[in-house]
N, C-alpha and C positions, 0 to 999 in steps of 0.2 A: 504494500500500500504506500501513495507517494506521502512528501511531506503537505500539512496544511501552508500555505501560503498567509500569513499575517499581513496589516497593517499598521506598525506600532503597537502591538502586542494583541491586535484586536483578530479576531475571527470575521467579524463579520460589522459593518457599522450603525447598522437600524437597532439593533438592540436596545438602546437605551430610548429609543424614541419608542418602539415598540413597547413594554415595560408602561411607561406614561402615559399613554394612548390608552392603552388596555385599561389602566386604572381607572384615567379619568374617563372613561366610558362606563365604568362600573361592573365590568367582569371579571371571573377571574379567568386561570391559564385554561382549566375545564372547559369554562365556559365556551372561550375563544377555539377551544377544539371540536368544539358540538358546533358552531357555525361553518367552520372549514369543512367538517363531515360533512355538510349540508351544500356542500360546495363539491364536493370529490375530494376533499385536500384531506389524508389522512394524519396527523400529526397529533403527540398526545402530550399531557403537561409536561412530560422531562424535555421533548424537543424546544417548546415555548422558553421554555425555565432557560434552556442552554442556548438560545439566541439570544433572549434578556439577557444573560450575562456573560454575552460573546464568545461563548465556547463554541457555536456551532453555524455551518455556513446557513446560507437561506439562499434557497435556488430560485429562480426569477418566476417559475408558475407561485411559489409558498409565498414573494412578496404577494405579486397578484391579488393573492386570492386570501393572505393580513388584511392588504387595502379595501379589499369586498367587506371583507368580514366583519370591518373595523367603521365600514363607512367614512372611508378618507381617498384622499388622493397618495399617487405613488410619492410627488412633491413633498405632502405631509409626513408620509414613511421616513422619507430620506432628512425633513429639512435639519439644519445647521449640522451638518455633514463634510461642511467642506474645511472643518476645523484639521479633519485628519490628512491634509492633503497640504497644510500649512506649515514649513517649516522655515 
């Protein structure tokens, strides 16, 4: 299996935006996996848990279909994102 590829130590960069989103929406990780079900998207609260805390990649249908789930735009996924890209 190859290596993960990081960003500043990060896995992945929606993480913490994700985390935020989710709360102030008022669900919890369960939650947010019972609407992705409802989408196709099978993910269960360890995967949630480990993008929140940038352990693990998010492949481009899983934003997607956050953004669906979450009722946001991809914009809103990503925004102040461009911190990591600042040095």
């Amino acid at each position: 299996m190859g290596t993960i590829r990081k960003l500043d130590e990060n896995v992945n960069i929606v993480g913490t935006n994700l985390k935020r989103i989710r709360e102030n929406c008022g669900l919890s990780q369960y939650d947010l996996c019972c609407k992705l079900e409802l989408l196709g998207v099978t993910m269960y609260k360890a995967d949630i848990y480990e993008i929140e805390n940038n352990k693990r990649l998010v492949k481009d249908f899983e934003s997607k279909a956050l953004c669906l789930a979450l009722g946001i735009s991809l914009d809103e996924l990503y925004a102040d994102t461009d911190k990591y890209f600042e040095h």
